[in-house]
C-alpha positions in Angstrom: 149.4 8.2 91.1 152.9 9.0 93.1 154.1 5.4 94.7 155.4 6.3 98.8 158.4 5.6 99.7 157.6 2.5 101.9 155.8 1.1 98.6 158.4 2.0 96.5 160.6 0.1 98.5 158.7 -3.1 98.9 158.4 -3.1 95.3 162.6 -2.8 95.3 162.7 -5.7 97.4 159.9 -7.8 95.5 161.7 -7.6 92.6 165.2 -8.6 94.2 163.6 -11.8 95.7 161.9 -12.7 92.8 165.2 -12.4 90.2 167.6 -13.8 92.7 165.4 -16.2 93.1 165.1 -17.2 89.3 169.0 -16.5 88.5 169.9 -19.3 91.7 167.7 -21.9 90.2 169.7 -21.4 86.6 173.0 -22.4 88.9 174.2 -25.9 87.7 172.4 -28.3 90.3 174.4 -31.0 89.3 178.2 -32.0 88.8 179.4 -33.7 86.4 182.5 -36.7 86.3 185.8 -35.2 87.7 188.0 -37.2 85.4 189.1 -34.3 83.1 193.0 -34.1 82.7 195.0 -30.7 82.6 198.9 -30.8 82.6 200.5 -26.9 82.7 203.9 -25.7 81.1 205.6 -26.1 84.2 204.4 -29.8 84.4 202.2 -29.6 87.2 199.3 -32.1 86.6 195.4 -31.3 87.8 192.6 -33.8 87.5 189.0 -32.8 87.9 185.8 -31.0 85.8 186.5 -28.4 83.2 183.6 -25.9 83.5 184.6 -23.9 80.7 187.1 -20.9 79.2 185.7 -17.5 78.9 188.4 -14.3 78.8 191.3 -16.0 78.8 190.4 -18.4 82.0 189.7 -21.9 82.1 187.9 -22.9 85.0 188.1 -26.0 86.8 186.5 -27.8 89.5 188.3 -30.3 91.9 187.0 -32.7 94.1 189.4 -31.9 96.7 188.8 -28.2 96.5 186.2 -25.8 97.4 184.6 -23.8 94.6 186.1 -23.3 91.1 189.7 -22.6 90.3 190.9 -21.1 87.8 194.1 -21.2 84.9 195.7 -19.2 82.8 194.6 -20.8 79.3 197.9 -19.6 77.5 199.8 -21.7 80.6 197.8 -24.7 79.7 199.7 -27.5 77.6 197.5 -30.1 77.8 194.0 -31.4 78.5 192.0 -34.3 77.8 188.0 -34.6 78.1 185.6 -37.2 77.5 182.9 -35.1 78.2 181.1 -32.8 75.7 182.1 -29.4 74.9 180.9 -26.5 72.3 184.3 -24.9 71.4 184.4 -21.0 69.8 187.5 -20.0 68.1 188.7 -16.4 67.4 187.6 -16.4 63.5 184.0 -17.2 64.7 184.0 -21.2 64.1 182.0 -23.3 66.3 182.3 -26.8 67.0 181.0 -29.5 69.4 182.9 -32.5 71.0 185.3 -34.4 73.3 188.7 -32.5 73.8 192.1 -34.1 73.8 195.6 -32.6 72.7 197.0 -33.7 69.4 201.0 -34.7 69.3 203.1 -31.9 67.8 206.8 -31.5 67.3 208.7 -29.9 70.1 208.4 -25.8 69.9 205.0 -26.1 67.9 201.9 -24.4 69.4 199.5 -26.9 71.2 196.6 -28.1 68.9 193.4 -29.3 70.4 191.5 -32.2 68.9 187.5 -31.5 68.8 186.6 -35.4 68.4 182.4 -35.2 67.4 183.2 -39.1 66.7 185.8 -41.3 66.6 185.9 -40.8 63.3 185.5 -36.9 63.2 187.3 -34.3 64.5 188.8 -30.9 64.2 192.3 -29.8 64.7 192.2 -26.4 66.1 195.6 -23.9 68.0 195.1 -23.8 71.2 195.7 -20.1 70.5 192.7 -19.6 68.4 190.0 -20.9 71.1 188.4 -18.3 72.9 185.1 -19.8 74.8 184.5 -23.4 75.6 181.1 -24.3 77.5 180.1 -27.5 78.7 177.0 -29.2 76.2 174.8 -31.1 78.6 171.2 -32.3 78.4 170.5 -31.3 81.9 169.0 -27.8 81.5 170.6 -26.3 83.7 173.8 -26.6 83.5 173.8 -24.4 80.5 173.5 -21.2 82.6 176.2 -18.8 83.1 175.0 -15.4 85.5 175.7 -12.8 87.9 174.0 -10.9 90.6 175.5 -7.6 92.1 174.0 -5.4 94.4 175.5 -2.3 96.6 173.8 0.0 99.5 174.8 3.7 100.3 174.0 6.3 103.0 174.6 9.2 104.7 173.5 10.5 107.8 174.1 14.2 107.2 170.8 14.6 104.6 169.4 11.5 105.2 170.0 10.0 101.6 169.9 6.3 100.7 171.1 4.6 97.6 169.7 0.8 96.4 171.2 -0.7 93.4 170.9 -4.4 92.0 171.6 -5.5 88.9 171.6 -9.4 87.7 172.1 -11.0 84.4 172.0 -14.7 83.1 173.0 -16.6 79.9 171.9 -19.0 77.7 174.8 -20.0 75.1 174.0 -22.7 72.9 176.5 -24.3 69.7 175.2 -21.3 67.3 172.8 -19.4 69.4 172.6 -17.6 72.5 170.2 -15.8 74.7 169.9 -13.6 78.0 168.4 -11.4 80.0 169.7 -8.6 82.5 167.6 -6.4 84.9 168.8 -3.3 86.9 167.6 -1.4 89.4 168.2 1.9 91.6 166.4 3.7 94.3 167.7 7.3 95.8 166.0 9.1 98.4 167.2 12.1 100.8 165.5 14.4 103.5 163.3 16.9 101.8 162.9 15.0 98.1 161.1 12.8 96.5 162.7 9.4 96.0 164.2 8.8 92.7 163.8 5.0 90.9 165.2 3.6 87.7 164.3 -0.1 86.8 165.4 -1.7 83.2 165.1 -5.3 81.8 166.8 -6.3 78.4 166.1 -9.4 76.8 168.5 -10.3 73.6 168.9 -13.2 71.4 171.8 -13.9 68.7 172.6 -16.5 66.2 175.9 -16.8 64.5 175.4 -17.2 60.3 177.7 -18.9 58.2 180.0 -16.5 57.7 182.9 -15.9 59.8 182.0 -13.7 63.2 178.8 -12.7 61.3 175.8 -12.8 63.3 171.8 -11.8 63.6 170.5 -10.5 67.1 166.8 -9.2 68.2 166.9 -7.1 71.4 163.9 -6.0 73.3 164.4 -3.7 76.4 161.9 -2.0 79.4 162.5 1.1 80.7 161.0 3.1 83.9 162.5 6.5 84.9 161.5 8.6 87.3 163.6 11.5 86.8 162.4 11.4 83.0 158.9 10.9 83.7 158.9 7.6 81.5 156.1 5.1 83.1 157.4 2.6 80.7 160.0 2.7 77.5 159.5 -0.5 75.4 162.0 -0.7 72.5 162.0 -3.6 69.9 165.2 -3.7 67.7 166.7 -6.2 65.4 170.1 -6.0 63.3 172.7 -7.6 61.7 176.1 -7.7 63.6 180.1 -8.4 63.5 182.3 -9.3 65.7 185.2 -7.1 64.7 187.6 -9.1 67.4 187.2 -11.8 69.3 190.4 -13.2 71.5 190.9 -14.0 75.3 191.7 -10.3 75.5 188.8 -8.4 74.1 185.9 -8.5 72.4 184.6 -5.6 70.5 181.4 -5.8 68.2 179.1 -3.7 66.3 175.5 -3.9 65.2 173.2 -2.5 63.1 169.2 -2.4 62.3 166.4 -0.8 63.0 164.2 -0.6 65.5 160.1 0.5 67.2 160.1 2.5 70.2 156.7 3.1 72.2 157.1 5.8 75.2 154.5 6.8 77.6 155.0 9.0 80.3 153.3 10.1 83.3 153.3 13.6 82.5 153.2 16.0 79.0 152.1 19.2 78.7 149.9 17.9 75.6 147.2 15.8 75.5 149.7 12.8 73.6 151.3 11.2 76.8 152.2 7.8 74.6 154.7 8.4 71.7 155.4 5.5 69.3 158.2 6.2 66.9 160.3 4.4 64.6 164.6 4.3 64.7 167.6 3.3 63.3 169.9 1.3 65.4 173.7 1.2 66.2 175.5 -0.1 68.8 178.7 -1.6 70.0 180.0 -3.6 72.5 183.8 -3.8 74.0 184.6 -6.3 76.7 188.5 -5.9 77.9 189.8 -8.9 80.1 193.0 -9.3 81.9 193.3 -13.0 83.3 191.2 -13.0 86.4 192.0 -10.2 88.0 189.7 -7.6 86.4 186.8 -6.8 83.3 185.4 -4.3 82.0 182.8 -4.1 79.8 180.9 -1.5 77.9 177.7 -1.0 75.7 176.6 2.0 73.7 173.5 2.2 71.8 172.0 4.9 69.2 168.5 5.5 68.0 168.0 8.4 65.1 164.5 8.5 64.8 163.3 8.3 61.0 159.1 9.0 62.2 161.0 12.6 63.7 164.2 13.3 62.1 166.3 14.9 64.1 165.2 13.6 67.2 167.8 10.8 68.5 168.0 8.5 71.7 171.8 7.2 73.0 172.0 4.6 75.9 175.2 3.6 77.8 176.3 1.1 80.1 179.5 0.7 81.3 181.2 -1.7 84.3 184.7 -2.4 85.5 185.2 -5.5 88.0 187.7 -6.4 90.0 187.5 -10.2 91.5 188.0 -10.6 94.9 188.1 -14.1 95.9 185.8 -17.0 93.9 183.1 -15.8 93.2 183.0 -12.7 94.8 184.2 -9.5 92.7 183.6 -5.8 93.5 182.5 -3.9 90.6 181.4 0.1 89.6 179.3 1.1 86.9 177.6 3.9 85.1 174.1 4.1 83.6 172.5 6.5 81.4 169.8 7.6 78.7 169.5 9.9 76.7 166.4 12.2 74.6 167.6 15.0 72.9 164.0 16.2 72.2 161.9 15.0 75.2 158.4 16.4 75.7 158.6 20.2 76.9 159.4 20.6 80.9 160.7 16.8 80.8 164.1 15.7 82.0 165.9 14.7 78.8 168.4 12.6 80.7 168.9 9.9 83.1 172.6 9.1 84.5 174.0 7.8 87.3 177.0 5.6 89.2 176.9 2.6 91.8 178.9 -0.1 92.6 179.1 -3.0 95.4 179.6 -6.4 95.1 178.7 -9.1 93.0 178.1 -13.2 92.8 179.0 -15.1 89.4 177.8 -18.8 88.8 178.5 -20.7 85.6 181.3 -19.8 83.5 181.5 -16.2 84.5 
């Protein structure tokens, strides 16, 4: 049954309501003590709550200041925390604990002190960190996110363009987990509208060796333009991170995955298709210290149940921060079937951008 436009629409904006919704409650509803030190190269001295390091940037809240600032971690040349931390270093370690600078001669790189007790510690170059998150037993301070949305139309053919997208985070001392959701609406004068909607869920755990990890990824997948009701795909892999500093990050994974299709038209009487793939994807986040990000997934399925048959899925987004929060941001989208059912679209591809709200450590 063909949706109207006015339904189509309400459904649009149920689905915004309910995700902003959700993504606002994981914020961090409460602060904790500003008594954190910093000291910078050129000696200025900053006391308040580190929120974290992510790309580069340490973030820092001050009760004197609106919002979160944010340093340049290689400008940083000291810091001292009695509150708890989980600490990521370039070579994949992980550790947990209070943070204070260790004494070094003159000219020697700064070494941070992870202290999990008085009587245990890591000494680890400041260098060599690349993510710090606060550990908290309040729930939701753990969340990082981001909501971006955008809004286009012309008067000459009466088109209209919707697009939201919203992700949120869940990193933990060896684990991690998140969700994203994106969705798009076109219509003009004359054609029918056009609606993509997508939500990934993923989950990773680091293993013991070095940058090493295990991740299970599960995504949903409505196309109108490919006449896909709904695209579940289940996949699970083993991944690497093949470099991990506060200037990029660049992985690649690689499993196997289950794939069930149905679509709302086929020229046969089979309008569900279940088939089995392999799996290979990378990811490649660029940073440059906050200013701008891009970041950039790719995913292929070669089907083994049809051999020669193969999926590919990209996603790719550049940002550009404006002020806090804020950043502007455009992105392109697409999937791709290089043996769809006959008389069906065997792509799906498009662009948006707008602006967008972080919270947490993003």
């Amino acid at each position: 049954m063909n949706k109207t436009k006015d339904a189509i629409l309400v459904e649009l904006k149920l689905q915004i309501a309910i995700f902003s919704f959700i993504l606002f409650l994981s914020a961090p509803l409460f602060a904790r003590e500003k008594s954190d030190m910093i000291v910078m190269n050129n000696g200025d001295r900053f006391t308040g709550e580190i929120k974290g390091l992510d790309s580069g940037v340490l973030y820092v809240s001050f009760d004197y200041i609106d919002g979160t600032c944010s340093l340049q971690w290689s400008k940083v040349h000291h810091l001292e925390s009695k509150q708890l931390f989980l600490v990521k270093t370039e070579d994949g370690a992980v550790y947990s604990g209070t943070l204070k600078t260790a004494e070094g001669a003159a000219g020697r790189p700064m070494q941070i002190q992870i202290l999990e007790s008085p009587e245990r510690g890591e000494m680890v170059e400041q260098s060599q960190i690349v993510q710090v998150s606060q550990s908290s037993d309040k729930f939701w301070h753990r969340f990082n996110g981001e909501i971006n949305s955008g809004i286009m139309y012309s008067k000459g053919n009466e088109s209209t363009q919707y697009n939201l997208s919203s992700s949120v985070a869940y990193p933990r001392e060896r684990w991690a987990a998140g969700a994203a959701i994106s969705s798009s609406l076109a219509s003009s004068a004359g054609s029918s509208v056009s609606t993509r909607n997508s939500l990934a869920t993923d989950a990773l755990r680091l293993l013991p060796w070095n940058n090493w990890y295990y991740s299970g990824v599960a995504t949903f997948l409505q196309s109108s333009e490919q006449e896909i009701q709904l695209q579940t795909n289940i996949s699970a892999g083993l991944g690497r991170y093949l470099k991990n500093s506060n200037h990029a990050k660049i992985s690649v994974l690689t499993g196997f995955a289950w794939q069930n299709t149905r679509y709302s038209q086929s020229t046969n009487s089979q309008n569900t298709q279940n088939i089995a793939a392999a799996v290979v994807g990378t990811e490649v986040k660029l940073f440059k210290f906050n200013k701008t990000n891009l970041s950039a997934t790719a995913t292929v399925f070669p089907a083994l149940s049809q051999p020669g048959r193969a999926f590919f899925n990209t996603n790719v987004t550049y940002y550009v921060k404006l002020l806090r929060h804020l950043t502007w941001n455009v992105s392109f989208y697409g999937n791709w079937d290089n043996q769809p059912p006959a008389h069906l679209s065997g792509s799906d591809y498009g662009t948006s951008s707008g602006l967008g709200w972080t919270f947490g450590n993003r």
